[in-house]
Structure formats: C-alpha cells, structure tokens
PyMOL Python script that loads the backbone (N, CA, C, O; Angstrom):
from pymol import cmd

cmd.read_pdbstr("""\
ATOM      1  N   UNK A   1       0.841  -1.178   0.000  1.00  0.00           N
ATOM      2  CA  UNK A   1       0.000   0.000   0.000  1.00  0.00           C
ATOM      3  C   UNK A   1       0.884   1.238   0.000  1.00  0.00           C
ATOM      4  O   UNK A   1       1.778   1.199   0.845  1.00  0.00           O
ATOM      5  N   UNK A   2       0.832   2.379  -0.794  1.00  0.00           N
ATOM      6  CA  UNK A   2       1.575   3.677  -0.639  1.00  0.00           C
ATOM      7  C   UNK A   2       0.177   4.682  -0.703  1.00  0.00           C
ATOM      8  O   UNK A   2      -0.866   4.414  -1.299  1.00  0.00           O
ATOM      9  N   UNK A   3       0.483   5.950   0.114  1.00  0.00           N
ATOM     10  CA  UNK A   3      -0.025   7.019   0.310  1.00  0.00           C
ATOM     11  C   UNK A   3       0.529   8.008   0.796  1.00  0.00           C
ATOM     12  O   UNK A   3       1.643   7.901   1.308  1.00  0.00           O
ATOM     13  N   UNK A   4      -0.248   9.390   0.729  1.00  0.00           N
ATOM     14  CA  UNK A   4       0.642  10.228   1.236  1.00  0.00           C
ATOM     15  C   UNK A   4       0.696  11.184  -0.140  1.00  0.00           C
ATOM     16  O   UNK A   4      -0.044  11.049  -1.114  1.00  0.00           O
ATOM     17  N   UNK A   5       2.063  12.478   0.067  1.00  0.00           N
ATOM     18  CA  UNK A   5       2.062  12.829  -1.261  1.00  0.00           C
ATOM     19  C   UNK A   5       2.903  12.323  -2.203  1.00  0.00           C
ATOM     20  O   UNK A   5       3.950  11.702  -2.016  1.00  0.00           O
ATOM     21  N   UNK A   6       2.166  12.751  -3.644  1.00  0.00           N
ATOM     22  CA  UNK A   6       2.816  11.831  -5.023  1.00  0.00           C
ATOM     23  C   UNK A   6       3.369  13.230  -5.436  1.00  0.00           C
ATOM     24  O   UNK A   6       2.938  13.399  -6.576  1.00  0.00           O
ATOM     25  N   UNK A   7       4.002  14.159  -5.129  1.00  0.00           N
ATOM     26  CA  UNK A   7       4.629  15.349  -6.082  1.00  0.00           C
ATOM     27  C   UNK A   7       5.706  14.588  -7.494  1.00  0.00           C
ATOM     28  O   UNK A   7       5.954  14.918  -8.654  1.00  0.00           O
ATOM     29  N   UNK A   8       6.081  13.508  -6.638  1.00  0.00           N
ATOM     30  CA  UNK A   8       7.300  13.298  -7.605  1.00  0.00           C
ATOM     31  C   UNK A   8       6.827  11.962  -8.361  1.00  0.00           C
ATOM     32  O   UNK A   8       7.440  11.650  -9.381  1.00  0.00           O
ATOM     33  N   UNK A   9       6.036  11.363  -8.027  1.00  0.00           N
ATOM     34  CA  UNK A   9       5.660  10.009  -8.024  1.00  0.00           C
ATOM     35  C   UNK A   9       6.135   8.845  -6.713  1.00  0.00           C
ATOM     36  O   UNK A   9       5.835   7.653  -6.782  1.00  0.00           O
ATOM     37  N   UNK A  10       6.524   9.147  -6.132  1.00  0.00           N
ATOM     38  CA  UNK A  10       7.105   8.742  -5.041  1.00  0.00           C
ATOM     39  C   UNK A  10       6.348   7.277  -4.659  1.00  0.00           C
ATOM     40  O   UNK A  10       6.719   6.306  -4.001  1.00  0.00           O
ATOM     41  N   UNK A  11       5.484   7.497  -5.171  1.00  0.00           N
ATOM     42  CA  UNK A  11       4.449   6.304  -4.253  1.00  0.00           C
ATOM     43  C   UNK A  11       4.466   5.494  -5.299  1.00  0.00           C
ATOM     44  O   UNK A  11       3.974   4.370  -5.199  1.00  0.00           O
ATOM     45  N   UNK A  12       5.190   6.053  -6.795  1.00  0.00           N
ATOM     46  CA  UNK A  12       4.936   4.442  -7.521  1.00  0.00           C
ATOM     47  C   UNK A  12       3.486   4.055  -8.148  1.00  0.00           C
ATOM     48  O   UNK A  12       3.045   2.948  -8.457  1.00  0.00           O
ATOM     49  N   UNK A  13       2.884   5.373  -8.231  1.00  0.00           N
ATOM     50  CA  UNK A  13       1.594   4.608  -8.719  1.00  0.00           C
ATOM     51  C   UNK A  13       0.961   4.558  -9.558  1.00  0.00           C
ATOM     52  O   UNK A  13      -0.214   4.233  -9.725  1.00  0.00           O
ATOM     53  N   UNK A  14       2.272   5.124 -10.597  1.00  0.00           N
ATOM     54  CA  UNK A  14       2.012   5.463 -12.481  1.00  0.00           C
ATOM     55  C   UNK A  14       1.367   6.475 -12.312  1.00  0.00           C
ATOM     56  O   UNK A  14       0.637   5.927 -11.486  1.00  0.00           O
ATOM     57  N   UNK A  15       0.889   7.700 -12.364  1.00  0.00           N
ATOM     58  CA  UNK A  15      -0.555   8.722 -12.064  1.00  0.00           C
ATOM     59  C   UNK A  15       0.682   9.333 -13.057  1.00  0.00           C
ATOM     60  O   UNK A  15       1.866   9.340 -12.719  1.00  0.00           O
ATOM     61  N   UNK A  16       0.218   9.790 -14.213  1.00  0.00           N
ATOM     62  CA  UNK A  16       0.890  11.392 -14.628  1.00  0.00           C
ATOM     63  C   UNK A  16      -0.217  12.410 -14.072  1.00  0.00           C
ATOM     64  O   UNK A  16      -1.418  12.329 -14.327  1.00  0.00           O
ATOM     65  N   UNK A  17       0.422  13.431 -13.230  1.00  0.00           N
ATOM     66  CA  UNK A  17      -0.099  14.444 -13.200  1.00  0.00           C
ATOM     67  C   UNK A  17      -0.117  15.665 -13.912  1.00  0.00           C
ATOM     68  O   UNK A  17       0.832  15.774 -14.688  1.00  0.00           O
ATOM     69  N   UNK A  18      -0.913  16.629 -13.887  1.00  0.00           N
ATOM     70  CA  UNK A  18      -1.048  17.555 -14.732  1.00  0.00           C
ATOM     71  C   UNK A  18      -0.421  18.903 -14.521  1.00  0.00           C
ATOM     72  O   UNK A  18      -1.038  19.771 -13.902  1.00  0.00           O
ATOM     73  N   UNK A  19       1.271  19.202 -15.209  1.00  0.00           N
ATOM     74  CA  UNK A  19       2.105  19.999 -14.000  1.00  0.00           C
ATOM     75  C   UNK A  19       1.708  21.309 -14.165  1.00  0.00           C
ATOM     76  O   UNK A  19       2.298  22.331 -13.814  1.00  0.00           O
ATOM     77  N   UNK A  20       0.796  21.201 -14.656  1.00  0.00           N
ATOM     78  CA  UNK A  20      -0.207  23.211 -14.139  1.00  0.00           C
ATOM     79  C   UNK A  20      -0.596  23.154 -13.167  1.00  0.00           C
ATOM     80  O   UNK A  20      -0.331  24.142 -12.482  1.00  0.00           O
ATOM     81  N   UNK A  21      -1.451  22.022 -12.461  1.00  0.00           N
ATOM     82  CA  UNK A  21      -2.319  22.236 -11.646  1.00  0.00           C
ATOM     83  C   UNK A  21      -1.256  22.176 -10.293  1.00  0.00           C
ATOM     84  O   UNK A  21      -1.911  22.285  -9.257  1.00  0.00           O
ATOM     85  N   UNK A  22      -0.114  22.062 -10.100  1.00  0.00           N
ATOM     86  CA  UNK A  22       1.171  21.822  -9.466  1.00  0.00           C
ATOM     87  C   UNK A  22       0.632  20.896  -8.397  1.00  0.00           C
ATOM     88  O   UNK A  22      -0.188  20.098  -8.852  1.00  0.00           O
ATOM     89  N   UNK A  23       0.884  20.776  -7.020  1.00  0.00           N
ATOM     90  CA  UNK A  23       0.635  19.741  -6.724  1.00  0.00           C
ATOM     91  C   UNK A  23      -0.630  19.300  -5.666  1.00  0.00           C
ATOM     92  O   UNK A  23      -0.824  18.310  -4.961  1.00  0.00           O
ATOM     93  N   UNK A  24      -1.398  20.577  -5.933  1.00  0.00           N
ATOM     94  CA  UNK A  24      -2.533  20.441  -5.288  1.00  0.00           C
ATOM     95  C   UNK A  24      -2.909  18.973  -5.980  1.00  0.00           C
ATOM     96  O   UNK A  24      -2.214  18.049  -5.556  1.00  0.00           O
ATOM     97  N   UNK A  25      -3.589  18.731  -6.663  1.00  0.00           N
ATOM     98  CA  UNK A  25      -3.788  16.816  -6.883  1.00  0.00           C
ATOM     99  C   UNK A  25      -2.763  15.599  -6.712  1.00  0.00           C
ATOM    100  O   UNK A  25      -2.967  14.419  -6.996  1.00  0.00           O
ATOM    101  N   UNK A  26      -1.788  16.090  -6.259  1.00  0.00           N
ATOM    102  CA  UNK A  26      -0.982  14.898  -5.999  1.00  0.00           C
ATOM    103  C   UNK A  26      -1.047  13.972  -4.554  1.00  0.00           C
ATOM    104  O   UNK A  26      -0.400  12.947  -4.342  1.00  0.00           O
ATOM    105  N   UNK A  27      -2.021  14.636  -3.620  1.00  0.00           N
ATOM    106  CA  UNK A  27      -2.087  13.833  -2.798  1.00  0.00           C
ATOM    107  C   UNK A  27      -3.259  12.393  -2.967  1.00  0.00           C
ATOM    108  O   UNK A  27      -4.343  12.302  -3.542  1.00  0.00           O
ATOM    109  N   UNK A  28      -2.514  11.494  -2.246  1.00  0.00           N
ATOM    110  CA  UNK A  28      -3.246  10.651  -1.929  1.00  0.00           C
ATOM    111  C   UNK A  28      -3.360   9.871  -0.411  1.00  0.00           C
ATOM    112  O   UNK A  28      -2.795   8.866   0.020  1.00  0.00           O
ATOM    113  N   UNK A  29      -4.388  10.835   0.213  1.00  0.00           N
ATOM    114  CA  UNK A  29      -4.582  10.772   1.706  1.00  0.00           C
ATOM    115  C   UNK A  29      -5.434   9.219   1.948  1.00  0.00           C
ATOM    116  O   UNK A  29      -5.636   8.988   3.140  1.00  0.00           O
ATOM    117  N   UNK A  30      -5.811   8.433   1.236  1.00  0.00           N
ATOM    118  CA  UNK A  30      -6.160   7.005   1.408  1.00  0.00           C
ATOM    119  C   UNK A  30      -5.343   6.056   1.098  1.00  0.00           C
ATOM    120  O   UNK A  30      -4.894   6.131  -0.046  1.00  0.00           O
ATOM    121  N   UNK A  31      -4.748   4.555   2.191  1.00  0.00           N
ATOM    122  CA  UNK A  31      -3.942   3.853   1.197  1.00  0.00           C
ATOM    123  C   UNK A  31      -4.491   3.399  -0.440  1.00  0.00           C
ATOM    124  O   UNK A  31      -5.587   2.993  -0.828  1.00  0.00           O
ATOM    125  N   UNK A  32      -3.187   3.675  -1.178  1.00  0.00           N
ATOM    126  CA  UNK A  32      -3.709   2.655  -2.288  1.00  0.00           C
ATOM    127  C   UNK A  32      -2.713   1.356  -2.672  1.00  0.00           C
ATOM    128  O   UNK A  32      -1.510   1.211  -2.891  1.00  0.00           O
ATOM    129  N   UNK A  33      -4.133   0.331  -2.619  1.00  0.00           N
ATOM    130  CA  UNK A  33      -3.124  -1.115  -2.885  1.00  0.00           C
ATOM    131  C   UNK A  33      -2.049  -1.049  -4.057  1.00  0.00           C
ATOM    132  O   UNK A  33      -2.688  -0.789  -5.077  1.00  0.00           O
ATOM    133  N   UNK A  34      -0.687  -1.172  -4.362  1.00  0.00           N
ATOM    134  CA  UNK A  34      -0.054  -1.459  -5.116  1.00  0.00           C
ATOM    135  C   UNK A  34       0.568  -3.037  -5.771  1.00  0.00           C
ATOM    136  O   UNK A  34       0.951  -3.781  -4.868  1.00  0.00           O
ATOM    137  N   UNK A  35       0.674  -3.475  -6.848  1.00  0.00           N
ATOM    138  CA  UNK A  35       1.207  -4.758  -7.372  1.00  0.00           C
ATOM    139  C   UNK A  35       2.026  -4.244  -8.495  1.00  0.00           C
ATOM    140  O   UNK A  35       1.620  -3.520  -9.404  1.00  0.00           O
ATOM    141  N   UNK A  36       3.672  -4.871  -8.265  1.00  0.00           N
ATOM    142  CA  UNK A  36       4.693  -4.171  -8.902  1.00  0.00           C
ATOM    143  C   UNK A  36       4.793  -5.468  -9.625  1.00  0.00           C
ATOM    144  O   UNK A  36       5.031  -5.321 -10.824  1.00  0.00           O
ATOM    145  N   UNK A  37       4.645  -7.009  -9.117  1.00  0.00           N
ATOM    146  CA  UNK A  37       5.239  -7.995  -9.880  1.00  0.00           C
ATOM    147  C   UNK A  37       5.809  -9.152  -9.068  1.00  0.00           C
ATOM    148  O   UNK A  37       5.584 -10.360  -9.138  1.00  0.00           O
ATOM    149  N   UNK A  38       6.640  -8.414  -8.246  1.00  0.00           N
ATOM    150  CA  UNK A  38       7.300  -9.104  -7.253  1.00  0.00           C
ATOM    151  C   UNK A  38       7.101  -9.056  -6.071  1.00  0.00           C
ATOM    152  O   UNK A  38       6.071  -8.549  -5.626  1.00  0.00           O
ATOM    153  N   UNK A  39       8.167  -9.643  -5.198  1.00  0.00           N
ATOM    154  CA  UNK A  39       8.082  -9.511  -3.707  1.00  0.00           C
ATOM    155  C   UNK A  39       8.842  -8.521  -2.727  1.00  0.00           C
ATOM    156  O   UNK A  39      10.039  -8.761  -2.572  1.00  0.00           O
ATOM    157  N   UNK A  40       8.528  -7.889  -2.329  1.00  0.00           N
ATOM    158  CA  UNK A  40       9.393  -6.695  -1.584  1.00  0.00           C
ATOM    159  C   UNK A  40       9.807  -7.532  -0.243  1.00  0.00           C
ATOM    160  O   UNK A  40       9.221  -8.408   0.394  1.00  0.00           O
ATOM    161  N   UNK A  41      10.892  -6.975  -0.112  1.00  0.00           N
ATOM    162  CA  UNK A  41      11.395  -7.452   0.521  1.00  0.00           C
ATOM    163  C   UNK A  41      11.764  -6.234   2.286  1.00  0.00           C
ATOM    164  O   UNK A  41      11.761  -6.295   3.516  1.00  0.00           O
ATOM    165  N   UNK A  42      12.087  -5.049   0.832  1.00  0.00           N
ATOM    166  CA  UNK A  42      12.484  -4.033   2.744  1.00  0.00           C
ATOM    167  C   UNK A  42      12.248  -2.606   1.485  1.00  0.00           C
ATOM    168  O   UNK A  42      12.366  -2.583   0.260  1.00  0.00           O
ATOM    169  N   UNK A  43      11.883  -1.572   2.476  1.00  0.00           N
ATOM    170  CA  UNK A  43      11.192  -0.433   1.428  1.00  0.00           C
ATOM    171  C   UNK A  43      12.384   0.459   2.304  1.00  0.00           C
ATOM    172  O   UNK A  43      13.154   0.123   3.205  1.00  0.00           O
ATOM    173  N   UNK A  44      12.148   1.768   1.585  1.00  0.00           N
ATOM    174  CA  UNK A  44      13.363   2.961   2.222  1.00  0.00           C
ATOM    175  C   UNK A  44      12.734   4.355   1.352  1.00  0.00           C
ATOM    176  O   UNK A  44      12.946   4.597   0.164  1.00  0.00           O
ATOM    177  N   UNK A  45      11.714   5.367   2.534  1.00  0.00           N
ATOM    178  CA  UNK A  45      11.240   6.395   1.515  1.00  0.00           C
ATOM    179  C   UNK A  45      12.235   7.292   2.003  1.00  0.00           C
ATOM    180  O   UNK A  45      13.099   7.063   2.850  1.00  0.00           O
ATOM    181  N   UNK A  46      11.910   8.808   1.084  1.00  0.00           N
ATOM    182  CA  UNK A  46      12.432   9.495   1.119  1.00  0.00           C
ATOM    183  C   UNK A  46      11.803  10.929   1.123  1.00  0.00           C
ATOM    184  O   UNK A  46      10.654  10.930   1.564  1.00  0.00           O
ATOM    185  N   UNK A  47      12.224  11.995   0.785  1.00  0.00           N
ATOM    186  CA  UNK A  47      11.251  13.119   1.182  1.00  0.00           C
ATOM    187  C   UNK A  47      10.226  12.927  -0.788  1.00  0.00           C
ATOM    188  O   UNK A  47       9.025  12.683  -0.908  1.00  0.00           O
ATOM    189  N   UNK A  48      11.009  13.094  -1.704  1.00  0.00           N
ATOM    190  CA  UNK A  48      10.799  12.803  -2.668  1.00  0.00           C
ATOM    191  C   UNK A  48      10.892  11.713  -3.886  1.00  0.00           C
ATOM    192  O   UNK A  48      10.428  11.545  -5.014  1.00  0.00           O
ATOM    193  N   UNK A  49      11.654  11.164  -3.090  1.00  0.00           N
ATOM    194  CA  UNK A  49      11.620   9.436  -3.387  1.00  0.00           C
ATOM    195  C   UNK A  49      11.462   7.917  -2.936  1.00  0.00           C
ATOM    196  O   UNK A  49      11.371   7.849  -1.710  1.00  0.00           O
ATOM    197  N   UNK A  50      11.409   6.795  -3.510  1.00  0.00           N
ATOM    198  CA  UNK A  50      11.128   5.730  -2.662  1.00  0.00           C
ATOM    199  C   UNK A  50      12.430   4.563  -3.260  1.00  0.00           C
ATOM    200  O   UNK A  50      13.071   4.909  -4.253  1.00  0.00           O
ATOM    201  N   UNK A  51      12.683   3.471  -2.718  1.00  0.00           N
ATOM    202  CA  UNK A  51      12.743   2.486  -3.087  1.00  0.00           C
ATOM    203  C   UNK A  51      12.558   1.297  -2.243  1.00  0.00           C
ATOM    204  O   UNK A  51      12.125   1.299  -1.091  1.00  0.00           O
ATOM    205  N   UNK A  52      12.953   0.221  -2.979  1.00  0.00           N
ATOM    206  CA  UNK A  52      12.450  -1.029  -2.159  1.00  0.00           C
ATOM    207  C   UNK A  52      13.067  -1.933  -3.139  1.00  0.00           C
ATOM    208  O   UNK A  52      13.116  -1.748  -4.355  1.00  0.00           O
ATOM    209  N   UNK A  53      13.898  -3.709  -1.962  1.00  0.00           N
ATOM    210  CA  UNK A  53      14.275  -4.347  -2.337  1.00  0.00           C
ATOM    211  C   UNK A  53      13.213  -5.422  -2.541  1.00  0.00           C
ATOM    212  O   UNK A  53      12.166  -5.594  -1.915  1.00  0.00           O
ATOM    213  N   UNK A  54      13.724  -6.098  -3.554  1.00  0.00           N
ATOM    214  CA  UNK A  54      12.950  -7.577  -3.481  1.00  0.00           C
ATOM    215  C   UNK A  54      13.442  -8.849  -3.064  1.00  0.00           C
ATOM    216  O   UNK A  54      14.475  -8.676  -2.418  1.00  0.00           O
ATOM    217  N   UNK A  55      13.135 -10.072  -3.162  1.00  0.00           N
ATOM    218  CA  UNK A  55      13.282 -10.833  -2.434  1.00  0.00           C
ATOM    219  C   UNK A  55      14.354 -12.094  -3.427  1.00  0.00           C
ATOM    220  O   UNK A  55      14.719 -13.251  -3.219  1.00  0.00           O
ATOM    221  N   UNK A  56      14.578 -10.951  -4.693  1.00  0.00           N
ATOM    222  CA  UNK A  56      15.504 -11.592  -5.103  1.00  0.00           C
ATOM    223  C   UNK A  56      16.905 -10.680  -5.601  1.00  0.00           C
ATOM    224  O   UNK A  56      17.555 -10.758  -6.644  1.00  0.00           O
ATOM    225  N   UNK A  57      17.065  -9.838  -4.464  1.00  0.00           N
ATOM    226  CA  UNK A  57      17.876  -8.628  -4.219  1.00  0.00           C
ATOM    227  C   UNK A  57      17.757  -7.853  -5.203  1.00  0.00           C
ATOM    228  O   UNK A  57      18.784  -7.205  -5.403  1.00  0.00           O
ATOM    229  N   UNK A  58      16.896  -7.640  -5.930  1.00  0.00           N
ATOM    230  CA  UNK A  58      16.684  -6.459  -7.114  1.00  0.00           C
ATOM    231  C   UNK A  58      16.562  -5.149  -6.258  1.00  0.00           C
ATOM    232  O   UNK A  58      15.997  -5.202  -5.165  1.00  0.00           O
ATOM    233  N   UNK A  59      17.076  -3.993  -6.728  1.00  0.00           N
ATOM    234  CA  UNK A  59      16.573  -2.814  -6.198  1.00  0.00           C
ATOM    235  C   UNK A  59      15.598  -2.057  -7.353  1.00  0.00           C
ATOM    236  O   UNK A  59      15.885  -1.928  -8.544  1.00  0.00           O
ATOM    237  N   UNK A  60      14.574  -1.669  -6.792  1.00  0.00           N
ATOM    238  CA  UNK A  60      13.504  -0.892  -7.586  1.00  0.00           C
ATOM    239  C   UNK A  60      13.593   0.734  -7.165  1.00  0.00           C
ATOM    240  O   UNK A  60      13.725   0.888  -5.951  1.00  0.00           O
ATOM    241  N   UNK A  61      13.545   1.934  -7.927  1.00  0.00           N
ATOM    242  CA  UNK A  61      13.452   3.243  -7.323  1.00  0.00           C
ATOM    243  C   UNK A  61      12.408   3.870  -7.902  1.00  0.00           C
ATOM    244  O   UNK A  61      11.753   3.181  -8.683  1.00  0.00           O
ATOM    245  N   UNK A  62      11.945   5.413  -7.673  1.00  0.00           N
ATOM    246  CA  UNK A  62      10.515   5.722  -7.940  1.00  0.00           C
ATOM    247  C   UNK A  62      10.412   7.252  -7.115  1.00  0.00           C
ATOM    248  O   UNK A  62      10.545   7.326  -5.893  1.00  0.00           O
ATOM    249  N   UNK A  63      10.192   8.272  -7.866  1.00  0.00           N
ATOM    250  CA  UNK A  63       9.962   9.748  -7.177  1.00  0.00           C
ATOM    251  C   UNK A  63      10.755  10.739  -8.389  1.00  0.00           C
ATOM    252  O   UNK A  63      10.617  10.689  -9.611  1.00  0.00           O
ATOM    253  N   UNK A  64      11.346  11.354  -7.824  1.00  0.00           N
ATOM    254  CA  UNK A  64      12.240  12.459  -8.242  1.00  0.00           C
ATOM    255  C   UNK A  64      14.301  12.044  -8.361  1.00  0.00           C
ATOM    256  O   UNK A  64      15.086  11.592  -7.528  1.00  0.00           O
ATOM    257  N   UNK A  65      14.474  12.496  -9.832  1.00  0.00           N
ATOM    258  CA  UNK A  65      15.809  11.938 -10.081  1.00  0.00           C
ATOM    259  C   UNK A  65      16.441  13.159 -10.151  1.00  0.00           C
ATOM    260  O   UNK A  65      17.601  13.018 -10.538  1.00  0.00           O
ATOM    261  N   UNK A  66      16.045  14.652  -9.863  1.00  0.00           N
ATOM    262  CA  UNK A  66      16.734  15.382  -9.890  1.00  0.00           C
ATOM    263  C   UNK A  66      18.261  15.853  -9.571  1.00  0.00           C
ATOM    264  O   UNK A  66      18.998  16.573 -10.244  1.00  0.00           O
ATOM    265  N   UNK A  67      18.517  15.135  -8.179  1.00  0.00           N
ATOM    266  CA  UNK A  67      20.208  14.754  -7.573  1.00  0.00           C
ATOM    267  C   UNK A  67      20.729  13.469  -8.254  1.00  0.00           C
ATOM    268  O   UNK A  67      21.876  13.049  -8.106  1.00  0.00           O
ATOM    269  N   UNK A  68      19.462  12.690  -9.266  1.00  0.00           N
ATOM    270  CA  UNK A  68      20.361  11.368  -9.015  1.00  0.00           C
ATOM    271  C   UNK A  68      20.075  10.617  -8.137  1.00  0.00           C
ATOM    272  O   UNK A  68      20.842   9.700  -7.842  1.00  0.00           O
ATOM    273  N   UNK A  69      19.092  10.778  -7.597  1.00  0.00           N
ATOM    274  CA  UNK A  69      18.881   9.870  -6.366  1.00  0.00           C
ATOM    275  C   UNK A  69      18.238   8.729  -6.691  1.00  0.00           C
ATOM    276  O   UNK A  69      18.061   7.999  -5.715  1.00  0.00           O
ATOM    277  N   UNK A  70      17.651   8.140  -8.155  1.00  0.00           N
ATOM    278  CA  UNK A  70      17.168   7.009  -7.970  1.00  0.00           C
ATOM    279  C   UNK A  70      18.110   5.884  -8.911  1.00  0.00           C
ATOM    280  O   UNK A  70      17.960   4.703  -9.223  1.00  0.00           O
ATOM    281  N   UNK A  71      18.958   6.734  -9.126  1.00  0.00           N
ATOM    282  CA  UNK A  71      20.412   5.451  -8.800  1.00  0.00           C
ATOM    283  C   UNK A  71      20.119   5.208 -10.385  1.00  0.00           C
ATOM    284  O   UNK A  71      20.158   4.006 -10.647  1.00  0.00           O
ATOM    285  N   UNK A  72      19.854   5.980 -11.438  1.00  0.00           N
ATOM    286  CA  UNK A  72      19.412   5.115 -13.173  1.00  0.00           C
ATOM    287  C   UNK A  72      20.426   6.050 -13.852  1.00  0.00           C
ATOM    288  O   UNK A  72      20.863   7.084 -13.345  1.00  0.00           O
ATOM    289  N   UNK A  73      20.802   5.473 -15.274  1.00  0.00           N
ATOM    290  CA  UNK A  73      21.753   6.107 -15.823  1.00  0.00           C
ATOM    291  C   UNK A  73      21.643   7.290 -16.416  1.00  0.00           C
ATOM    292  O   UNK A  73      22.469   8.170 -16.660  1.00  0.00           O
ATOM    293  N   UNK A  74      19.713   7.110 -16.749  1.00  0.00           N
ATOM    294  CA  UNK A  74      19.500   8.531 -17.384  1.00  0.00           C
ATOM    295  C   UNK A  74      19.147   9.588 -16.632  1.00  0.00           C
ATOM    296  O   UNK A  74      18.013   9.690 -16.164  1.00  0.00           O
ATOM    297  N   UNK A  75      20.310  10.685 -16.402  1.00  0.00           N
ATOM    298  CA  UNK A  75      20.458  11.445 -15.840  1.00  0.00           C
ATOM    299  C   UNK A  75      19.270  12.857 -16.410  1.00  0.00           C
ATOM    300  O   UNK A  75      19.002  13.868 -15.761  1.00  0.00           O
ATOM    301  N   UNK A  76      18.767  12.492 -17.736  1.00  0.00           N
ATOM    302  CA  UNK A  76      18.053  13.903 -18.061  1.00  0.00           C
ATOM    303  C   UNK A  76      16.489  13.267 -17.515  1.00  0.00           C
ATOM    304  O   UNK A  76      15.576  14.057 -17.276  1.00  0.00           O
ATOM    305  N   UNK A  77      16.370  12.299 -17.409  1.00  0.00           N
ATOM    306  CA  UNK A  77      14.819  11.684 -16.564  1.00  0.00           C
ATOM    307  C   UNK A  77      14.839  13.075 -15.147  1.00  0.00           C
ATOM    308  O   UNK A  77      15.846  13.512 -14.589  1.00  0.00           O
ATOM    309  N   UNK A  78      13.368  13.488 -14.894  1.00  0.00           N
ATOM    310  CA  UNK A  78      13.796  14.499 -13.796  1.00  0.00           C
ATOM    311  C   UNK A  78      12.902  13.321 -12.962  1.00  0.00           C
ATOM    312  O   UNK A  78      13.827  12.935 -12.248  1.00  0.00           O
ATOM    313  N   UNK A  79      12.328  12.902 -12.758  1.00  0.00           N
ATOM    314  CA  UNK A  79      11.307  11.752 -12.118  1.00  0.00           C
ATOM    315  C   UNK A  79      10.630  10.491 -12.762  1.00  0.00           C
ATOM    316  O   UNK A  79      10.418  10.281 -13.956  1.00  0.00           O
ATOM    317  N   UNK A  80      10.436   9.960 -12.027  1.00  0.00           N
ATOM    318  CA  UNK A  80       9.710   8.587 -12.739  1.00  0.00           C
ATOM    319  C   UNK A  80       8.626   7.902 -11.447  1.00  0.00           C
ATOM    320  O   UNK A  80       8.822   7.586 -10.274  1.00  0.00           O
ATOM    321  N   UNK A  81       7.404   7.875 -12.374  1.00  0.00           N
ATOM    322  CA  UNK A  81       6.279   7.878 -11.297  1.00  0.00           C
ATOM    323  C   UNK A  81       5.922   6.119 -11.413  1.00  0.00           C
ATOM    324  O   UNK A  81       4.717   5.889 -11.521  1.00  0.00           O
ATOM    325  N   UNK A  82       6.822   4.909 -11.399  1.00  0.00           N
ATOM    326  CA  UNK A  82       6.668   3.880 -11.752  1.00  0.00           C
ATOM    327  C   UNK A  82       7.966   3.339 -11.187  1.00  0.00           C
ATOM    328  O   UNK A  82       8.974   4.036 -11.304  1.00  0.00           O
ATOM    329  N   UNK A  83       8.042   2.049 -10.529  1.00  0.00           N
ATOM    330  CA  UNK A  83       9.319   1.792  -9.744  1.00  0.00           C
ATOM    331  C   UNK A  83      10.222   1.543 -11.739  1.00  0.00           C
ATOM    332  O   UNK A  83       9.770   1.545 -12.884  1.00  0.00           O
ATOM    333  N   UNK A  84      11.561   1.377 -11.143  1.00  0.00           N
ATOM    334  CA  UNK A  84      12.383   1.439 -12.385  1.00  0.00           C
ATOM    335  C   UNK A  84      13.559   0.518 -11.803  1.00  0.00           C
ATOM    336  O   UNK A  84      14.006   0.997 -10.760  1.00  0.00           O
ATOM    337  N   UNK A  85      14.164  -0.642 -12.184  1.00  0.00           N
ATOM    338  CA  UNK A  85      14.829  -1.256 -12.375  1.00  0.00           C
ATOM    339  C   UNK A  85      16.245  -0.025 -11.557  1.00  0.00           C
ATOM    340  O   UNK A  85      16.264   1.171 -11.847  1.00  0.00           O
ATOM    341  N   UNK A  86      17.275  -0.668 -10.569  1.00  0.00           N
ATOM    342  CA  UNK A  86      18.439   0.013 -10.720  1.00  0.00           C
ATOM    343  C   UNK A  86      19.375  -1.205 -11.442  1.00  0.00           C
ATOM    344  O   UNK A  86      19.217  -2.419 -11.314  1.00  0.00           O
ATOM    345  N   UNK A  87      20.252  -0.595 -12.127  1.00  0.00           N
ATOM    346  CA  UNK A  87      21.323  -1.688 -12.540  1.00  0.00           C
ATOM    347  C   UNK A  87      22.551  -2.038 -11.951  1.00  0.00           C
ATOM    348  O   UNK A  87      23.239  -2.933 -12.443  1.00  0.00           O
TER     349      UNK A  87
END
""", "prot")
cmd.dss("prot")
cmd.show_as("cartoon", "prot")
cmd.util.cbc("prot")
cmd.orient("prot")
C-alpha cells in the first residue's frame, strides 16, 4: 500500500499528473493497494523518493531523479512515477 504525497511520483503509482495544476492533486490521503510484480522485501522512503528491495535482491526506485537519487543512468529523466529497475 503507498499514500501520502505523489509530487514526484514517489508512491509508484504510475498517475501522470497535470504539472499546471502543481501539486494540489498529488495527494493521496487514502492507502492505495499497489502490485509491482514481485516480492518486496524491505522499502526505504524518502522526502521525494522511494525504493524497495525484493526478495531476489533487485533494487527498484521511484519519485524524483533530480540529484540522481534514484540510482538510473538517465540522468536527463527528472522523475519517474513507476518503480524502475536500478542496474
């Protein structure tokens, strides 16, 4: 389940938002069930990002890549609202 706010996508829950309306709609104050595929294993949020291992040591990331923080090569991605493979 993720909730809370999605400014960046953080929660992983595919939503493109609409970046006029800035982030007044990005909350989501109810859990919502998520299914990525696999099995999580241990999660780690962040102010604007998330990730989480699985249970077959994959790391998945998800929010805002602006520093680089979700560990992917493409550095011109500014966020990604969908967990993403790290390599």
């Amino acid at each position: 389940f993720s909730w809370g706010c999605d400014r960046h996508g953080q929660l992983g829950l595919g939503i493109n938002y609409d970046k006029e309306d800035g982030a007044e709609n990005t909350n989501q104050p109810q859990p919502r069930f998520c299914v990525y595929g696999v099995t999580i294993k241990k999660i780690s949020c962040g102010e604007e990002h998330a990730a989480f291992l699985t249970n077959a040591n994959f790391i998945y990331t998800m929010g805002s890549n602006r520093c680089g923080q979700l560990g992917i090569r493409d550095q011109d991605m500014q966020s990604k609202n969908s967990p993403v493979l790290v390599e």
